[in-house]
N, C-alpha and C positions, 0 to 999 in steps of 0.2 A: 115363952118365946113368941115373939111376933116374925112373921113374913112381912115384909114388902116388898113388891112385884111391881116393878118399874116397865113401860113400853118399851122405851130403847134405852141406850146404852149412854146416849148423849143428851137424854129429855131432862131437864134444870128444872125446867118448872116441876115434872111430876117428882121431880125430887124436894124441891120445896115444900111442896102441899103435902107430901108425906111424912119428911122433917118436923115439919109447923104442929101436924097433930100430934104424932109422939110427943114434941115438946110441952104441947099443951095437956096432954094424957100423963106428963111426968113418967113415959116410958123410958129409962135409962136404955145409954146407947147400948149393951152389954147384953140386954135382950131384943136387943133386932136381928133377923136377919134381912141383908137385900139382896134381891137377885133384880136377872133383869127376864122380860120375856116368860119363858114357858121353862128355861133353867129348874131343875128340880134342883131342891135344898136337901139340905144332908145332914140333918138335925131332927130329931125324932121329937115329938106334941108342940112342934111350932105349929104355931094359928095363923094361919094365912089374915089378912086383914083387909076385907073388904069393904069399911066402914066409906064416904063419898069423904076424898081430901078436901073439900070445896068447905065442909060443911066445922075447919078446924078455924079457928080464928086469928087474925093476924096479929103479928107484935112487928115491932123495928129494931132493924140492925143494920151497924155501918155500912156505907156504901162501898168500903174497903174489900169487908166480908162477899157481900153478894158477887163484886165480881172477881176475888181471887175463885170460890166455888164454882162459878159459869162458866172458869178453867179446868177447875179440877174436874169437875164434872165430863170433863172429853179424856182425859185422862184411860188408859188401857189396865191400873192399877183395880184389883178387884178389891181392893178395899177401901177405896177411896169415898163411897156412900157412909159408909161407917164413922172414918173421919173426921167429913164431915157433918156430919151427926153429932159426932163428940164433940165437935169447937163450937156449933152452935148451941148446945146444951151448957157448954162453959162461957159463952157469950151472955146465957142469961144471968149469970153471977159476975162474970169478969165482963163489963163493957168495953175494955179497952187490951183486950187479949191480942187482938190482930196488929196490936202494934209491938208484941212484944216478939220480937226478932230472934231472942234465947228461948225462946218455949220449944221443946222439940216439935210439938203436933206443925204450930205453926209453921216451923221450918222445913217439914217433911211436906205441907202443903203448899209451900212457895215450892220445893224442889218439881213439885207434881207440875203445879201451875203453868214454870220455865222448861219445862220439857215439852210441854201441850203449845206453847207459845211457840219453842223454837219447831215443834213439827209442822204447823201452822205455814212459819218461814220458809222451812224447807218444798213445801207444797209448793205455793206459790212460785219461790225461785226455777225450781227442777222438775214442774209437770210441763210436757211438751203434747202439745198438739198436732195431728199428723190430718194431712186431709184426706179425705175418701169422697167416692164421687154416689151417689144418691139419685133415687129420680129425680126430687125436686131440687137439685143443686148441689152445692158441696156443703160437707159437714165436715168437721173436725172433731179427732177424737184423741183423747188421752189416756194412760196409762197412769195407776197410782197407787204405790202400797204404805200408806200411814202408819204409822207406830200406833197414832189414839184414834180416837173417837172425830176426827175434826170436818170432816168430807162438809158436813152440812153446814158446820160455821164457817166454814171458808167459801158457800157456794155465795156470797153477797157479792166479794171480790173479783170471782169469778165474770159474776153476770155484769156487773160496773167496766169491769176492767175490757172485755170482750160482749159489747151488748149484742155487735153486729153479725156477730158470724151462730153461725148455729154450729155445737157445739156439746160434746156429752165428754163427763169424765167418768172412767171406771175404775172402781176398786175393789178390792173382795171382798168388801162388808153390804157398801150402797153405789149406785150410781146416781147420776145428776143429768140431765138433759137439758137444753135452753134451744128452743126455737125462735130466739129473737123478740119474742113476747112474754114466755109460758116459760118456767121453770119446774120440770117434774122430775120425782124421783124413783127408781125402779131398782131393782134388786142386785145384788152384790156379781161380782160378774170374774171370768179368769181372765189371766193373761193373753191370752189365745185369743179372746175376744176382740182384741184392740190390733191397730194395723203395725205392721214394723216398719215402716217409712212413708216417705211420699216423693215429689219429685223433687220440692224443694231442697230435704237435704244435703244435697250434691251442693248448692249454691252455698246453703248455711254454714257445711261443714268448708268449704274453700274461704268462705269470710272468718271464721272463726281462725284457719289453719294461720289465716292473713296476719290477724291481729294477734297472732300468741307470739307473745316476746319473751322471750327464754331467758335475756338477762333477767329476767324478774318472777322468776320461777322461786316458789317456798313452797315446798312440796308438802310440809308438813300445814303449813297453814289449810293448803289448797284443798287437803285431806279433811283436813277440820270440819272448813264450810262445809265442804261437798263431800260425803262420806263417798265411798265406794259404792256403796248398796245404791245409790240412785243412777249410777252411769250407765247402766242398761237399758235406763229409758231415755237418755239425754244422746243425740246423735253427734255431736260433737265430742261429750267423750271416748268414744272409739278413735279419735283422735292424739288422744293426750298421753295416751304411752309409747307412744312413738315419737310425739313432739319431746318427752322428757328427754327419754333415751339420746334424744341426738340435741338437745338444748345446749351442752356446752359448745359443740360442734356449730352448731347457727350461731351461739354466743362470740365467736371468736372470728367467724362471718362476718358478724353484724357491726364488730369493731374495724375487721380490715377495709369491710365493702362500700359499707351503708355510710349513707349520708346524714347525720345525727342532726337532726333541729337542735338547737342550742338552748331556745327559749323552752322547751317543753321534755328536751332528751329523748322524744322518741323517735326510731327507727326508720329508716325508708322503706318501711313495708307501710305503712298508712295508706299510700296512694294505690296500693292494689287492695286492701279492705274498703277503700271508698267506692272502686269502682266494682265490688263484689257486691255492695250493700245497694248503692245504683242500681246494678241488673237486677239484682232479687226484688228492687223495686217497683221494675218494669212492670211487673206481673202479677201486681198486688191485687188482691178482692178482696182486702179486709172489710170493706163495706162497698154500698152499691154505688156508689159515684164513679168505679171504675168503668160501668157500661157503657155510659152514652159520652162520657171523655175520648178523645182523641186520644190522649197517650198520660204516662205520669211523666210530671215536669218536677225533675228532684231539682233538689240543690247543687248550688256552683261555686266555685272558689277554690284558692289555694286550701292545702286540708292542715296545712300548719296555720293558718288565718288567726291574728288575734284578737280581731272582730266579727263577729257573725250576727246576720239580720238576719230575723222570723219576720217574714210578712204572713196573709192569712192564707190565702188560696191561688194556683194560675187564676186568669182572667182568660177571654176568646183571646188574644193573639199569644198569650203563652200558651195557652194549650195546641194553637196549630203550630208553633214554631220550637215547641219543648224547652224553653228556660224560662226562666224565674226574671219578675219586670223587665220586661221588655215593651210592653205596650204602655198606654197615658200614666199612668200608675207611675210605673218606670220611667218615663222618661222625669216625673215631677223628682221625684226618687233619687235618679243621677244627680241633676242641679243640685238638690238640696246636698248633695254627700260633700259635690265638689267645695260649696260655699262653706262647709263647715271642716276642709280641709283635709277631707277622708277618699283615700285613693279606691274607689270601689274596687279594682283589679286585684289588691291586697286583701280584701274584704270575703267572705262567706256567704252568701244571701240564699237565701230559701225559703218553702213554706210553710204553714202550719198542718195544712190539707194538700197533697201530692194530685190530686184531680179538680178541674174544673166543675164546678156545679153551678148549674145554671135553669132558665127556663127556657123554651123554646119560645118566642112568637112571632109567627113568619119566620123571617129567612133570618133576623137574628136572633142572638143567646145573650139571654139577659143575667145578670150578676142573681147569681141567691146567696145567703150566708150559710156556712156550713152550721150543722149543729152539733151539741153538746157529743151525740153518739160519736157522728163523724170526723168529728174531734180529736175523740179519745181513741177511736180507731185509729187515726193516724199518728197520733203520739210519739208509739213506738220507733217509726222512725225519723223523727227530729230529734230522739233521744241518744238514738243511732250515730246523728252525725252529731251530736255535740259530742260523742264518747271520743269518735274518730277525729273530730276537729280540736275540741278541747280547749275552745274559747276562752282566752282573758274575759274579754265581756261581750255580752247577746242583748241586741235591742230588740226587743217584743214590738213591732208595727200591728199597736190595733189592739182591741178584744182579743177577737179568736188567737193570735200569735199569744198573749199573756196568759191564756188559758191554755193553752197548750204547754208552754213553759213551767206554768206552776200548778197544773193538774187541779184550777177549779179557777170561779170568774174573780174576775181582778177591776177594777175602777180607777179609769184611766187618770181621771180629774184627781181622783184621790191621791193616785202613785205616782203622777207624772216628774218628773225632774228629781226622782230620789234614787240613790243607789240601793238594788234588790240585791238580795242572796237567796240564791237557788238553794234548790236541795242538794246538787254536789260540792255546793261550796263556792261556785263559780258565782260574777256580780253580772247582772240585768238591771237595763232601764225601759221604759214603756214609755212610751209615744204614741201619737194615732199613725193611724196606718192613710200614706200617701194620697189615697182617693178619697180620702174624708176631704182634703184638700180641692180636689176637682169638683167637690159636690157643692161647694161652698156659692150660693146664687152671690152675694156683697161682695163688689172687690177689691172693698176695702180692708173688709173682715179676711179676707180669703188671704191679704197680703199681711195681716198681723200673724195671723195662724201659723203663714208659710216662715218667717219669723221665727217663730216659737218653737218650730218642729226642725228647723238647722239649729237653733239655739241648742234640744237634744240632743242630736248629731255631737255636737260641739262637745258637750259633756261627755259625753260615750268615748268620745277620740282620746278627749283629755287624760279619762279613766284608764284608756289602754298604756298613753303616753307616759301617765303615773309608775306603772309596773315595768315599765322597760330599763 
């Protein structure tokens, strides 16, 4: 019998390189053991094996194989080395094993896979961050107990998703740290360690209270997605058994009371989750653009709107005055809406980035582009109001607005004048964003463009007009 003694729990590669030699050694899976660490084995004249895994030589296998194993491999099953051990050793006789769907190995290693995958989802969806205050600023910290092995391949997501905020998640295996630059990792940590609130919950859990519609309660579904085991770290659900309990109660409410939008059936609770989502906005430091801005200039409009504009950032007179175009921008903006027939009062209009960014010189503030970060820092709440708005169709004004929309860069030239579909399902069209129009030195140019950009308009109306 062979030992091998893997570092962690989740390391692919040092399982490859110790796979690849057995295979090459013709050790049958049957005499390995694996452990991980300093684990002692429970088998008596196994031979630990410290021969260098560097030094086995390579073969090829499908690219199927590699990354269902890069799953399994996070996997909590302690057999799962073994496993796969065995299908790659049947790989070298069967090349075409991983497609056979009735092999049991196979099927016990997609079962492994889809379990490592949906923990993965569940991470992502239900780890909450809570802030604490620090000498050098605020941190955010989380709370997280994994089924498998995933903490480390989920920290990519992590750091993309929230570059700007500094940021540490803990669980009882490993934790993860990001100070905005540096991603390190330290040692497994309890529950104790991590905060049980912060201020914002008060706001979060009243926006959540806002938008929970009871007609549409499926209890058993809601179970599914969101097991139980996760609502102790989730501040909103401390919520939800109280909303269930009196759900038929609001339900019968919200028939005698409420005022039903027709087009979309939802409830007149919307208007008090807009302006839940509003304040919690006020107050945002997702990234540092909050500092030297005057204020966040959210969005505006009816919140049943069946059109909604993404512009990219305020500008100086929206950030002194708090709406969304109002200044040169806006006023080219109004004109073009009206000429292509669109009552802007009816309309949603918003930004990509809730804060002014700018440079200082002298006594004015000169326009800067937001970037990729602060971007995607502000994402979350354009995401926000399209959940709450629930747009027929969103015109992207600009780069930054179609990068926001669809969560990476988009080419204006390339997409312009075609019907997009979002990721919810919802249709986008992109156009430049209004001061590309003021930049324009030819006025003759300037007046073809301005053209082209109600010609937009036009289509976007049309599109709503299509679904009515």
């Amino acid at each position: 019998m062979r030992i091998i003694t893997l570092p962690a729990p989740d390391d692919f590669d040092a399982w490859r390189d110790a796979a690849r030699g057995l295979i090459t050694d013709s050790v049958p899976p049957d005499q390995v053991v694996w452990q991980v660490g300093d684990q002692p084995a429970d088998l008596f004249g196994a031979v630990a094996d410290d021969s260098p895994a560097a030094a086995a030589p390579r073969f090829n296998v499908s690219r199927g194989f590699i990354d269902l194993a890069r799953s399994v491999i996070l996997s909590n099953d302690p057999e799962r080395f073994a496993l796969l051990h065995t299908a790659l050793d049947r790989l070298r006789r069967q090349p075409r094993l991983i497609e056979d769907q009735a092999d049991p190995l196979i099927r016990r290693l997609d079962r492994l896979a889809k379990a490592v995958r949906r923990d993965i989802h569940k991470m992502r969806a239900f780890l909450r961050f809570r802030e604490t205050e620090g000498g050098d600023g605020p941190r955010y910290v989380a709370w997280f107990e994994p089924e498998h092995h995933i903490v480390r391949a989920n920290a990519a997501f992590f750091v993309s998703r929230f570059t700007t905020m500094r940021w540490s998640i803990l669980t009882p295996e490993v934790s993860l740290h990001w100070d905005g630059k540096t991603l390190t990792e330290g040692p497994g940590a309890a529950r104790a360690d991590a905060p049980e609130g912060d201020p914002t919950e008060a706001v979060w859990k009243t926006y959540y209270a806002s938008i929970f519609n009871p007609a549409r309660v499926k209890i058993g579904a809601m179970l599914k997605e969101m097991p139980r085991k996760y609502w102790k770290n989730i501040p909103e659900t401390a919520l939800v058994s109280a909303l269930i309990a009196g759900a038929q109660a609001r339900e019968t409410g919200m028939i005698d009371t409420a005022k039903v939008d027709v087009r979309s059936g939802r409830g007149g609770n919307a208007q008090a989750a807009w302006a839940a989502l509003r304040d919690e906005a006020m107050t945002c430091t997702r990234c540092p653009l909050y500092a030297p801005a005057t204020q966040t200039v959210f969005g505006e409009g009816p919140v049943d709107a069946a059109l909604m504009f993404v512009g990219e950032q305020p500008g100086d007179q929206e950030d002194l005055a708090g709406h969304p175009f109002v200044g040169p921008a806006g006023q080219v903006f109004d004109r073009a809406v009206a000429e292509a027939g669109i009552d802007r009062a009816r309309a949603y209009v918003t930004n990509a980035v809730k804060h002014f960014k700018f440079e200082p010189r002298g006594k004015r503030r000169i326009h800067s582009s937001p970037n990729a970060g602060e971007i995607q820092a502000c994402r979350w709440w354009v995401e926000q109001e399209r959940l709450l708005i629930q747009p027929r169709v969103t015109v992207a004004l600009g780069a930054t607005a179609a990068r926001s929309l669809f969560g990476k860069a988009m080419t204006i030239g390339r997409e312009r004048g075609k019907a997009l579909t979002l990721s919810d399902g919802g249709t986008a069209f992109i156009t430049v964003h209004p001061s590309y129009l003021l930049r324009l030195p030819d006025p003759a140019a300037k007046e073809i463009e301005y053209a082209r950009f109600v010609a937009d308009l036009k289509m976007a109306a049309e599109a709503v007009a299509q679904g009515d």
